[in-house]
C-alpha positions in Angstrom: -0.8 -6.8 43.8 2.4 -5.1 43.3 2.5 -1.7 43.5 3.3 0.3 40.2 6.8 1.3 39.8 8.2 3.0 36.8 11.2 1.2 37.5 9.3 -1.9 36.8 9.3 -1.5 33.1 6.9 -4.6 31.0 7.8 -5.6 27.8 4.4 -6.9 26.2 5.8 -9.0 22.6 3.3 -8.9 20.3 1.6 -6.0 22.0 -1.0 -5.4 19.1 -2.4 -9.0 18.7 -5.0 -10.9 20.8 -3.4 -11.5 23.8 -0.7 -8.5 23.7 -2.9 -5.8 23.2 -5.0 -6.7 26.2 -2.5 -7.5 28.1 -0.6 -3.9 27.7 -4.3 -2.1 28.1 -4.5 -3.8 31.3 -1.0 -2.9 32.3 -1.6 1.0 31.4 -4.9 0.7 33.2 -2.6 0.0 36.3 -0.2 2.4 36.2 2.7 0.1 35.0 5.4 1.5 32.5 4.2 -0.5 29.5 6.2 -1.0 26.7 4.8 -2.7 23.4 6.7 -5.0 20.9 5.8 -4.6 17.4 7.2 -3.6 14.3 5.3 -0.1 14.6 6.0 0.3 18.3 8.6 3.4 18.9 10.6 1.2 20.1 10.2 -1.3 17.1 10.8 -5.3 17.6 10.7 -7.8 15.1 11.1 -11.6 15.7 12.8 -11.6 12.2 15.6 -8.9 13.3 17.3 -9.4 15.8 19.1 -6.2 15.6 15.6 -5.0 17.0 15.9 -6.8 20.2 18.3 -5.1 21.9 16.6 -1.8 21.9 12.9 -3.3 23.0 14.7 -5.3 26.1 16.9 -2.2 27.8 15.9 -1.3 31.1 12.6 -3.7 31.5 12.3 -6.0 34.5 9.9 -8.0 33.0 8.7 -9.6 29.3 5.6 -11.4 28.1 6.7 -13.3 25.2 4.2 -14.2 22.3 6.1 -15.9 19.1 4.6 -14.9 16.2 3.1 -16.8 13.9 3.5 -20.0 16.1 6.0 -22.0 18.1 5.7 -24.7 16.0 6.7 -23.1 13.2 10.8 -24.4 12.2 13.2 -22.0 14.1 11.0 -21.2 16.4 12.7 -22.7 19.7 15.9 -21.3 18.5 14.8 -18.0 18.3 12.8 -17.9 21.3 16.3 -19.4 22.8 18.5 -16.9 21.1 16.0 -13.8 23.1 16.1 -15.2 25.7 19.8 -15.0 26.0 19.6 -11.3 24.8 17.1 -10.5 27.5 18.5 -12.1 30.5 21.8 -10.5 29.8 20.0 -7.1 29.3 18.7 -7.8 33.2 15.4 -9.1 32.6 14.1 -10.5 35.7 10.8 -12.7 34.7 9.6 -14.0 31.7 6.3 -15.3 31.0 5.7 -17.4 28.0 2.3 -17.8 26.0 2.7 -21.5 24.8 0.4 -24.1 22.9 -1.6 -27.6 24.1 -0.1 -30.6 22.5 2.4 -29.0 20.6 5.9 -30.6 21.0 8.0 -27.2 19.6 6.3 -25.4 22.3 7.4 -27.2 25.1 11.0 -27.1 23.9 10.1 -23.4 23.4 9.3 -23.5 27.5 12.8 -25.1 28.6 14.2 -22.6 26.7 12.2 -20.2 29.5 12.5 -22.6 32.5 16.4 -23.0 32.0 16.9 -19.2 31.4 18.2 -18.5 35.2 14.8 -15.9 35.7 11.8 -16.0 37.8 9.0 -17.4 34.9 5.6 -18.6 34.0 4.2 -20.5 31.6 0.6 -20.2 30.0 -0.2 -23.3 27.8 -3.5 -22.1 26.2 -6.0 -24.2 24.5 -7.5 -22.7 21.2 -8.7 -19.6 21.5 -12.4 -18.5 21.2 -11.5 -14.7 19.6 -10.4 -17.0 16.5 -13.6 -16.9 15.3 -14.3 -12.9 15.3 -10.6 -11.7 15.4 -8.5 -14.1 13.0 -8.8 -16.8 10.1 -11.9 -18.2 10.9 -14.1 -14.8 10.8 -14.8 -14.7 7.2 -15.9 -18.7 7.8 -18.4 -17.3 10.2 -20.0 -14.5 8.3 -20.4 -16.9 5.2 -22.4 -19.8 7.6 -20.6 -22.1 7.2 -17.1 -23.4 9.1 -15.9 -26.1 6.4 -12.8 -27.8 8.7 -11.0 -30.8 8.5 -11.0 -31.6 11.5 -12.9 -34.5 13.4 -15.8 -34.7 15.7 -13.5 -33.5 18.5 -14.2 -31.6 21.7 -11.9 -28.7 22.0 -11.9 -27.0 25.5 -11.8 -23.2 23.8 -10.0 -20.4 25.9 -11.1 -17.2 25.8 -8.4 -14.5 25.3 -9.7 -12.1 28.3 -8.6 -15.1 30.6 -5.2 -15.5 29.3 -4.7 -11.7 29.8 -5.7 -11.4 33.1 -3.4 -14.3 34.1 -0.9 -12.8 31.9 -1.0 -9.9 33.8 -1.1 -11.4 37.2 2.1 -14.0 36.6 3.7 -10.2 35.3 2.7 -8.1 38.4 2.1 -10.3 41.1 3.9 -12.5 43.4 3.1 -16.2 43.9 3.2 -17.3 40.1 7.0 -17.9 39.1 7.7 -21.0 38.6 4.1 -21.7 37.5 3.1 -23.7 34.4 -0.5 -23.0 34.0 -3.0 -24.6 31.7 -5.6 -22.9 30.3 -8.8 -24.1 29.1 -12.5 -23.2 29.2 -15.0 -25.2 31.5 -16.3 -27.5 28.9 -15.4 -29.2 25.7 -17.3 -28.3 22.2 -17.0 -29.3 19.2 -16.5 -27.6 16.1 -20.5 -28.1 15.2 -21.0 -26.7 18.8 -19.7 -23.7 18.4 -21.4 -22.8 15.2 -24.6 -23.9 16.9 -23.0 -21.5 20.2 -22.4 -18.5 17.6 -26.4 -19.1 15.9 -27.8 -19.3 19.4 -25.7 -15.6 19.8 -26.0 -13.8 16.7 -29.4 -15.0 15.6 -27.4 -15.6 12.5 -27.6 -19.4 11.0 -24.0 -20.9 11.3 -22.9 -24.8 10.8 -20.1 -26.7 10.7 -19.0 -29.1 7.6 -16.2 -31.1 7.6 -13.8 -30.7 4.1 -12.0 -33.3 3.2 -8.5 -31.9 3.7 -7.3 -32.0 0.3 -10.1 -29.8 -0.6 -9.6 -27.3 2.0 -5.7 -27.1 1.0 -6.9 -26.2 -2.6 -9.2 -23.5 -1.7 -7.0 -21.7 0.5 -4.4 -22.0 -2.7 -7.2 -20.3 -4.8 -7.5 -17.7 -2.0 -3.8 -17.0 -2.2 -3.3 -18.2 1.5 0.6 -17.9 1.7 1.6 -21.7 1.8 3.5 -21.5 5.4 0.3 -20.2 7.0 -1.4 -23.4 5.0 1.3 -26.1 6.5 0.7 -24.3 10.0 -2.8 -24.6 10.0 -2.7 -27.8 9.0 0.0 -29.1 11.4 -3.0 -27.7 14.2 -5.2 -29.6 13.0 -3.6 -32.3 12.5 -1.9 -32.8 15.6 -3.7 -30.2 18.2 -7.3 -30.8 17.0 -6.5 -34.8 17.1 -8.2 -36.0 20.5 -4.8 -35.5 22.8 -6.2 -32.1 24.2 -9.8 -33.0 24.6 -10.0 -32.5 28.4 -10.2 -29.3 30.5 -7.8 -28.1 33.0 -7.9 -25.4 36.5 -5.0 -23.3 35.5 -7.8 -20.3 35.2 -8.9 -21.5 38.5 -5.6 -21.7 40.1 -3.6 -18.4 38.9 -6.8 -15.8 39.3 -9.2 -18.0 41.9 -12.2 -17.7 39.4 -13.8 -20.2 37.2 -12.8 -19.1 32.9 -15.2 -17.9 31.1 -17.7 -20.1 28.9 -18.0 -19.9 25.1 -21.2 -18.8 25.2 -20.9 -16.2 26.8 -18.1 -15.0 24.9 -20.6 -15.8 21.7 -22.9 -13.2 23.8 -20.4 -10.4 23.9 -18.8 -10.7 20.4 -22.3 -11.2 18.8 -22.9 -7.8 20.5 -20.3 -5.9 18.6 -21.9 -6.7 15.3 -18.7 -7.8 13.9 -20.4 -11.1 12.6 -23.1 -9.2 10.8 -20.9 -8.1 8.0 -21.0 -10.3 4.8 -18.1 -12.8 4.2 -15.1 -11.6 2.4 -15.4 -14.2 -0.4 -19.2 -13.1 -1.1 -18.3 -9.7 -1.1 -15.0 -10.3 -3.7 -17.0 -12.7 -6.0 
C-alpha cells in the first residue's frame, strides 16, 4: 500500500452513508487526509448545489464518488458529468465510481468517469445486504414480513464491508486504475432466502410475500413515501431484480485476493447488534 501522505488528500462523497462512511473510517484508520462530502461536512457538498463543489474538490488528489439517491435517477449522468469536469480541472488525479448492476444510467454515469482524462475505477455493486438493517427494508424486517414485488429471483447480495475495502484499495493502492470491478457475493438468494437467512440469525421468524405491485405502490402512498423514492424503487425492481443480474462475479476476488463475504454471515453480525429486535415502525405508529 501507498504510504500516507497529507498531500494525498481523499474526497469520500457521501461520506455519512453505507459505503462512504466506511470508507472514510478506514481511510482515517490509515493515516490518510480524509475529507467527507455531505451537507453537514465543514466543508459542505451537495449534489444539488453545485456552488458547493468547488470548495469540497480543492487540493484533493483523489475522490470516491457515490450519487445520491441513485444513478438512475433523471439528471443523474449529467451531473455526475458536470463534477467531473469541476474536479478534473481542480487537479483531481483518480476517481473511483460506486455504480449499479443492470442499470443502463449507470453505465453512462461510468463513461462519464472513463472519458474524464484521470486514473479511475469502477465498482458495479450488486444489491447490498446492509439494506435490510441500515435502509428501507429495516422496518420490513422487524415487522416479519418482507412483502416485495419482485419475482422468485436469485440476487447475488454484496455486503457493504466488501465494497469499502475495495473502495479503499482502488483509492490508495496502485494496480487498480483502469479497473471495472464487479461486485457480488458468492451465491445467489432469493428474496425468501434471505428472510429464512435473517430467521436462521436473529432467532426472529421472518418471511417473504410477494405484493402484487399495485398494492405495494398504494401502501407506500399511505405511508407518505415521497413519490420519486416510489418510482426509484420501482424502476429496481423492475429492471435490476428482473433475472439480468442473477449470476455472481470475482471482482471481490480480483481487487482484494479474498473470497466476499456470505450473507449469512453478515445475518450473524447484524443480528448481533440487536438492531432487528426493535418493533417495526408501522406497529409502533399504529
Amino acid at each position: 500500500m501507498n504510504t500516507p501522505s497529507h498531500a494525498n488528500t481523499i474526497l469520500v462523497l457521501g461520506g455519512t452513508g453505507k459505503t462512504g462512511r466506511r470508507i472514510a473510517e478506514r481511510l482515517i484508520e490509515l493515516g490518510y487526509d480524509t475529507r467527507i462530502g455531505s451537507r453537514s461536512a465543514p466543508t459542505p457538498f451537495d449534489w444539488l448545489d453545485r456552488d458547493t463543489w468547488l470548495a469540497a474538490v480543492r487540493g484533493v488528489n483523489s475522490v470516491y464518488v457515490s450519487y445520491f439517491p441513485d444513478l438512475a435517477v433523471p439528471g443523474a449522468v449529467e451531473t455526475v458529468q458536470a463534477f467531473t469536469d469541476v474536479a478534473v480541472s481542480c487537479g483531481v488525479q483518480k476517481l473511483v465510481l460506486l455504480s449499479g448492476r443492470g442499470e443502463e444510467e449507470a453505465e453512462r454515469a461510468e463513461d462519464v468517469i472513463k472519458n474524464s482524462g484521470v486514473n479511475w475505477t469502477i465498482l458495479r455493486a450488486s444489491w447490498f445486504s446492509q439494506n435490510f438493517n441500515e435502509s428501507f427494508l429495516l422496518d420490513a424486517v422487524r415487522s416479519g414480513v418482507i412483502a416485495l414485488p419482485v419475482s422468485d429471483i436469485g440476487e447475488p447480495f454484496i455486503d457493504v464491508e466488501d465494497i469499502a475495502d475495495v473502495a479503499v484499495a482502488a483509492l490508495t493502492e496502485t494496480g487498480h486504475a483502469g479497473q471495472l470491478y464487479e461486485l457480488t457475493g458468492p451465491r445467489l438468494l432469493t428474496f425468501a432466502d434471505v428472510a429464512r437467512e435473517i430467521s436462521a440469525a436473529s432467532g426472529r421468524p421472518v418471511r417473504f410475500e410477494y405484493i402484487d405491485a399495485a398494492l405495494y405502490i398504494d401502501g407506500l402512498h399511505q405511508h407518505g413515501i415521497d413519490q420519486n423514492f416510489i418510482d426509484l424503487l420501482m424502476y429496481l425492481f423492475n429492471n435490476v431484480l428482473n433475472g439480468r443480474n442473477a449470476y455472481t462475479t470475482d471482482g471481490v476476488q480480483r481487487a482484494l485476493g479474498r473470497a466476499p463475504r456470505d450473507f449469512a454471515q453478515y445475518a450473524k453480525d447484524t443480528a448481533a447488534t440487536g438492531v432487528w429486535d426493535a418493533p417495526a415502525l408501522q406497529a409502533a405508529l399504529a
